[in-house]
N, C-alpha and C positions, 0 to 999 in steps of 0.2 A: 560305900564309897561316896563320898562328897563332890555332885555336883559344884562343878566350878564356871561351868560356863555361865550360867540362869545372869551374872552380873560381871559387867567386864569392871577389872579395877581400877581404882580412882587413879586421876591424873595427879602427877609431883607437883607439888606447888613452890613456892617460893623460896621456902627451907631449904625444901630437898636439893635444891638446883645453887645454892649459897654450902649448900653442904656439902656438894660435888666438890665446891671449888676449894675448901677446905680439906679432901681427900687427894683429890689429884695436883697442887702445887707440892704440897711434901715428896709426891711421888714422883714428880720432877724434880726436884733438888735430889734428893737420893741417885737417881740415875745417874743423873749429873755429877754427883760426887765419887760414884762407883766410876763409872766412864773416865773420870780421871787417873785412878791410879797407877794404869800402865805407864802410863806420861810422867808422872811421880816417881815413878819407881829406881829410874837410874840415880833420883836426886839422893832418895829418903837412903838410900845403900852405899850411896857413898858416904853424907854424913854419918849413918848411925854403922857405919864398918859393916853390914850384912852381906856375910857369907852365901854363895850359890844356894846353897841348900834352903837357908832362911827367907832369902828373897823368892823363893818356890813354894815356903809355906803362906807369906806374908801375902800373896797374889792369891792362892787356894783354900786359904783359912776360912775364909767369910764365905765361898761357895759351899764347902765341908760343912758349914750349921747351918747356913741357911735351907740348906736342900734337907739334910737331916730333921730340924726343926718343921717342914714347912704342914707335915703332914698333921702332928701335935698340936701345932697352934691353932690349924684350921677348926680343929675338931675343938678344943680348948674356949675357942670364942664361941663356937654352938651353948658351951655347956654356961662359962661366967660371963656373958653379955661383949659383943663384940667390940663394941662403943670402948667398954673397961679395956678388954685388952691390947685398944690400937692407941690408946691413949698411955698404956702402959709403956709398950712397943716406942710407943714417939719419946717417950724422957729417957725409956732406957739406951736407943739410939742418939740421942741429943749427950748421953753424959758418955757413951763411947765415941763418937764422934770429936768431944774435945779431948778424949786420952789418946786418941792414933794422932790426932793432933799436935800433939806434946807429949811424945813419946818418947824416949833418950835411951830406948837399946831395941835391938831387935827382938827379944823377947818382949820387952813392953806392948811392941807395937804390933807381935803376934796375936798376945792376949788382944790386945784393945778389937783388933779385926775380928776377933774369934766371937768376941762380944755383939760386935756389928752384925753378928750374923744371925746370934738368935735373937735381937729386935726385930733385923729387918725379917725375921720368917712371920711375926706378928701383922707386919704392914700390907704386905699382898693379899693373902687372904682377907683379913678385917676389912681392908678397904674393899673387894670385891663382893664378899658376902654386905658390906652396907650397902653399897648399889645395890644390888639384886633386891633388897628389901623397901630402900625408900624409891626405886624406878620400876612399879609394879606391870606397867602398861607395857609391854613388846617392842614397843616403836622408842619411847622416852628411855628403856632399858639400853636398846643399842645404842642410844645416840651416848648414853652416857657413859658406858662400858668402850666406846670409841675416841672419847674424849679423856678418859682415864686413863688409857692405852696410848693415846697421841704424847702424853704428857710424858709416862714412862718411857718411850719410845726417842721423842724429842729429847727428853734429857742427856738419853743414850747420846746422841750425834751431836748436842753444846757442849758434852762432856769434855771431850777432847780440845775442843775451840778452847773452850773457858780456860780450861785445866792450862791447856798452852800458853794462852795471856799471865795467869796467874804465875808462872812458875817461871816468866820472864822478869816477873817483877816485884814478885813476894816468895815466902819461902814455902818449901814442899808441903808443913804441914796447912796453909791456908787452907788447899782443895778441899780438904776434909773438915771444913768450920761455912764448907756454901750452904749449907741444908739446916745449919742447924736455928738461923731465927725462924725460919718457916716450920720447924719442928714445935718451936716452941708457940706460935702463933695456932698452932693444929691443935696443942695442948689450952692454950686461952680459948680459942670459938668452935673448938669438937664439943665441947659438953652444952653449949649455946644452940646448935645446929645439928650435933648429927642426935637421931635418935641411937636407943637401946633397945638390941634384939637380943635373945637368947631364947632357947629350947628349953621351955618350960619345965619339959619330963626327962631333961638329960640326968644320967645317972651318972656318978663320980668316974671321973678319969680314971682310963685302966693303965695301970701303969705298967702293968708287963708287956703291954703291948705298943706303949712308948718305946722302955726299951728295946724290945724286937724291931722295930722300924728304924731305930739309929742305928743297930746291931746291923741291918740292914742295909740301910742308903749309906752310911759311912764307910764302911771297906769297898764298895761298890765305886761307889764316886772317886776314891782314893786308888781303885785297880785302875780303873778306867784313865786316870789323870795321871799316873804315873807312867801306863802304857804310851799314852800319846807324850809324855816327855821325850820319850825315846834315850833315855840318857842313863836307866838301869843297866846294871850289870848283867844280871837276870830277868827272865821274865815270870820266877818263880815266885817274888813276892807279890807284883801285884794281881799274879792268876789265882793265886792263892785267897787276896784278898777279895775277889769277884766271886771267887768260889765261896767265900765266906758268907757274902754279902748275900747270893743267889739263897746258898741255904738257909740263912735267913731270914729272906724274903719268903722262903714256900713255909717255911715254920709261923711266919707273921699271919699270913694268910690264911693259915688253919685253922689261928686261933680266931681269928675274924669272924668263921664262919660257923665256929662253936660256943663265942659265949654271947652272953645277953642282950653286952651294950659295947656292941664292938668300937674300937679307935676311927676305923672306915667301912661305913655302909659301903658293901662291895653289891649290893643290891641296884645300885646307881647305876652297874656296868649291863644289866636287863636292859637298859632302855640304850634301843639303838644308839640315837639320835649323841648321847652322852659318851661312850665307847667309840662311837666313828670320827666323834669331833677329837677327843683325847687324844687319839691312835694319829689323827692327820697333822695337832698340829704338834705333835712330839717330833714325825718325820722332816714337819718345814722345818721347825726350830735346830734340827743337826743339820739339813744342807744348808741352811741360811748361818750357822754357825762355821762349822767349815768354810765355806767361801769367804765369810768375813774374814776370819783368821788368816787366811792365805792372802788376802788382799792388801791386809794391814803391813803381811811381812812387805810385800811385793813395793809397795811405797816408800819402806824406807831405806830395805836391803837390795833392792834390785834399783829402783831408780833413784836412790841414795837422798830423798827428801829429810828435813829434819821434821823433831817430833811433831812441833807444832805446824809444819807445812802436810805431812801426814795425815795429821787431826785432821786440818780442815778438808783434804782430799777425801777422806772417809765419814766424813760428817755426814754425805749422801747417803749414805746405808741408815743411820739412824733416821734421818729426815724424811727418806723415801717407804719405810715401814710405819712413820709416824701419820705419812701423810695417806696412806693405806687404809688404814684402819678409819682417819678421820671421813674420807670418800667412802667407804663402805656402807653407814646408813643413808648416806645420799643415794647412793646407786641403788641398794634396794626399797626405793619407793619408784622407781620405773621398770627394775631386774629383778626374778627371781633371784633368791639371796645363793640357791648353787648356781647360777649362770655368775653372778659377781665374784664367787671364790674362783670359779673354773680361768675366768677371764683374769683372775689376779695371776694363780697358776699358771698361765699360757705366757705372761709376761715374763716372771721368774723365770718361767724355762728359757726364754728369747735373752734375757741375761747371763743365764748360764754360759748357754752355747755363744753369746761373743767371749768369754771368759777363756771360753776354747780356744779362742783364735788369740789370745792374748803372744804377742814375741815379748823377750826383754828390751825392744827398744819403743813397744806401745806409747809411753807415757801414758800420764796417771789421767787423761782424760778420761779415757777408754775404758779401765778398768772403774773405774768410781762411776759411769756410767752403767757399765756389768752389776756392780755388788748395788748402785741405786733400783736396777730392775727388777734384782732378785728381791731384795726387802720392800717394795710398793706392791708387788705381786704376793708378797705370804701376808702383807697387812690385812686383807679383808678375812683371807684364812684366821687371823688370829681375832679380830673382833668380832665376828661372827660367831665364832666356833668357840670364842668364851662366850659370849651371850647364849649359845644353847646349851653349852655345857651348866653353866648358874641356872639356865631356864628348864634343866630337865629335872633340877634337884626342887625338891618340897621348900619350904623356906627354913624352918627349921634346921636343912643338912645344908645353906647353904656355904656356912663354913670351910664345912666337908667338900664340898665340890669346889669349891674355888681353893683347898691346899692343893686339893687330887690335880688342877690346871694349872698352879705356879708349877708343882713338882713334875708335873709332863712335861715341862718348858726348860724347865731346871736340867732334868735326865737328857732329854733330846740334844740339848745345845750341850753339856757334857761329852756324851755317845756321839756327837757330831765333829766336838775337838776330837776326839780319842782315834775315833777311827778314821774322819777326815784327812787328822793331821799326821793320823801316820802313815796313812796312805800316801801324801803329800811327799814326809819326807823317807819315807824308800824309793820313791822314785827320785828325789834328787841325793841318797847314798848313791842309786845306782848310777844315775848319772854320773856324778863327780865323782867316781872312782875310776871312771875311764879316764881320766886325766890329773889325778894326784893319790897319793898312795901317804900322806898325813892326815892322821888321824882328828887331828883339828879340824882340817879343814871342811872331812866326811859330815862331821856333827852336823850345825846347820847352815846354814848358808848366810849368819850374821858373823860367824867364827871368821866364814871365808874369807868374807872382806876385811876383817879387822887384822886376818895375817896374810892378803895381800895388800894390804896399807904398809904393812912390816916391813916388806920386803926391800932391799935398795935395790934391787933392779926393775927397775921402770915397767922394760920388754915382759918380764915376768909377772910383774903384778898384774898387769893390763891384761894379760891373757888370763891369769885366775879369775879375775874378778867376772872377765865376759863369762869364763866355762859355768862358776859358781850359777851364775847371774839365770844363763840359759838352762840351766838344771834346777834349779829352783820352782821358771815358769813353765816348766815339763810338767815339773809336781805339781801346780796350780791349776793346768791346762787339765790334768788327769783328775783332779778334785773335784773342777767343777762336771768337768763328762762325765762322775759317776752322779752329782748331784743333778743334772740334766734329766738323768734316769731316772733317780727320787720321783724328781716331779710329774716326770713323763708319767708314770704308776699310780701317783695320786691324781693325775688327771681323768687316766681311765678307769681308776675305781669309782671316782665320782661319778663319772658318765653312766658309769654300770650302773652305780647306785639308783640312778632316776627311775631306772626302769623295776625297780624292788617295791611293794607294797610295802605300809609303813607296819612296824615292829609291833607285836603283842609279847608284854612280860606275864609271866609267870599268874600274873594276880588279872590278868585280864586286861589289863588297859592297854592302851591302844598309845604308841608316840612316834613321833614321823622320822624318820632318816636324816641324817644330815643333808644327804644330798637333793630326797624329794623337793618341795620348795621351800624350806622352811617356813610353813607359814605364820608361825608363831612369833618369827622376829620379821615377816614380811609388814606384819598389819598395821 
């Protein structure tokens, strides 16, 4: 076993820090241009005549390969140099980004999305496996894995600002042409700046176990998304398709751990420290996904804001997990780095619980206050807990460990719409069926209003639209109290956690817990 302590690694120099900023602005425009679409969406479907059904694939296309993809690619840039494949990722994004662009049917612009997805399953990985290689030192690793994330995150919350200005004043497809000169600027000074990593002794991609992993996270993602629509007729396709996905997931995993040169070292999950960070921030990413989702309705359908009044109401959510992550290597040069997650955690929960108290007549203070508490509170969880999760992998896998962390985030915020949002909306079925018995109006609570808008009687609409309004923020209230709970769990796991001696794998080595003090990303 290879002493690694005897020399600590050299500090990033100049490149390396010119080649962050080369990794993380594309990663800002991307958000950014993802974060718009919902805001697009009414536009692009009226033009291109898109059918309910189509504007559901148009919205969930590019989550379906990205999430599929993320695990492939990760492993894919281990084997042909990572450098190659984010550069690959970046033109093949820049030339679908101008096809959803100028797309003239809904099928076009399914494809063009569907495209979007497996570039962008290229760019999260790539980009994190090259931090983790050119920010060797602990300390320069978070900062720069924090600043990566700020970026992502930030985009998240201009996305909608932007998105709303543009759509005032140019047309739908513009949102999706914001990313693309930074794309191409990534493709001109990535080969100048970023270096070339790859796993020397990687053996040829297995490709059965490609397909078993789409075979996998595809009907999975797709049970899951079609459960939280709530708008099936049955719930027999998409259990079936969970059931598919499950099965083969325990088939994928089999073969992981019988052949040679498997798709994912599941050897990764030995080491505490990698397994407890995964596990936590899969759980933040579904309650911080549910609340968002609830909040978003709540702004436009409950206190009737437009989209771009909306946007900017919710831009705190993005802002306040950007600004999360970017406090987090600050705070740990005076905090243990689990005293920082714990203290984010305690925030999040103090967010939830006013979310609790939310009436329909709050205003959007309140609640963007709520969903700003929840996301500043999971941000140090998430920069942190990438940095151990890239710091527990060899560099060689670190590929691998950084798809394994987009696709924990990918899953979580999926499982967090699915079950959140159905949770949400059973309790406002059940509500508003105490006071209307149309089927319309049951569905969801944008139906309501738009057929108490309908209605010519004044007296009548006014009272749908309160009953809709208040059943809604039942659902929202009951959302966030379950995500309250989330956190409350992952508060006292961590707590538990201090008191645990740090983890011995199988081959003898020794690595520390998530929650001990991380000393590895303290130093």
């Amino acid at each position: 076993m290879t002493d690694t302590t005897s020399a600590a690694p050299p500090p990033a120099g100049r490149r390396e820090w010119v080649g962050l900023a080369c990794l993380a602005l594309p990663t800002l425009l991307v958000a950014l241009d993802i974060g718009a679409l919902f805001l697009a969406l009414p536009h692009l479907s009226t033009d291109l005549h898109a059918s309910a059904t189509q504007q559901l694939w148009i919205t969930d296309i590019y989550g379906f390969m990205l999430a599929g993809f993320l695990i492939t690619m990760g492993t894919l840039g281990d084997r042909v140099g990572r450098r190659r494949l984010l550069l690959i990722g970046a033109a093949g994004f820049t030339a679908a980004s101008v096809l959803t662009a100028f797309s003239t049917s809904p099928a076009m612009l399914i494809l063009a999305r569907g495209l979007l997805g497996v570039a962008g399953a290229t760019l999260g990985p790539s980009t994190l496996a090259l931090i983790s290689n050119m920010f060797r030192q602990p300390r320069q690793m978070g900062i720069a894995i924090s600043l990566w994330a700020g970026c992502q995150f930030g985009g998240a919350a201009l996305g909608p600002v932007i998105g709303g200005f543009m759509l005032e004043h140019f047309w739908w497809g513009s949102v999706f042409l914001l990313g693309v000169p930074f794309m191409v600027l990534l493709m001109i000074l990535g080969p100048l700046f970023l270096p070339e990593y790859r796993d020397e002794n990687a053996a040829r991609l297995d490709l059965v176990s490609v397909l078993m992993s789409l075979c996998a996270i595809l009907p999975a993602i797709y049970g899951v998304k079609q459960l939280a629509a709530g708008d099936s007729g049955t719930l027999y396709v998409p259990s079936a398709a969970i059931a598919v996905g499950l099965a083969f997931g325990i088939l994928f995993v089999r073969r992981q751990l019988s052949v040679e040169h498997p798709l994912v070292d599941l050897s990764l999950f030995r080491t505490r420290a990698f397994s407890s960070a995964l596990s936590a921030m899969m759980l933040a990413c579904a309650t911080f996904a549910g609340a968002s989702f609830m909040s978003s309705q709540y702004v436009q359908s409950v206190l009737g804001l437009t989209p771009a009044q909306a946007g900017a109401w919710q831009a705190p959510a993005g802002a306040g997990i950007a600004a999360g992550v970017l406090l987090a290597p600050v705070l740990v040069r005076r905090f243990q780095a689990a005293t920082v997650i714990r203290a984010g955690l305690l925030v999040s929960l103090l967010g939830l619980l006013l979310m609790t108290l939310l009436t329909s007549t709050s205003g959007p203070v309140l609640v963007s206050v709520g969903v700003g508490a929840v996301a500043i509170g999971v941000g140090p969880l998430f920069a942190l807990g990438t940095g151990l999760i890239l710091g527990s992998a060899p560099p060689e896998k670190a590929g691998s460990a950084a798809s394994m962390s987009e696709t924990s985030n990918v899953f979580g915020s999926t499982m967090g719409l699915a079950i959140l949002g159905s949770v949400g909306a059973a309790v406002y079925h059940g509500r508003i069926a105490e006071h209307s018995t149309d089927p319309t109006v049951r569905q969801t609570v944008a139906d309501a209003v738009a057929a108490a808008h309908a209605m010519p009687d004044a007296r009548q609409s006014a009272a749908l639209l309160q009953h809709a309004r208040v059943a809604f923020t039942d659902g929202m209230n009951t959302v966030a109290a379950i995500g309250a709970v989330v956190i409350a769990v992952l508060l006292v796991l961590t707590t538990l956690a201090l008191r645990s001696g740090p983890a011995v794998d199988e081959a003898g080595s020794s690595h520390e817990d998530l929650a001990p003090d991380m000393s590895a990303l303290e130093r």
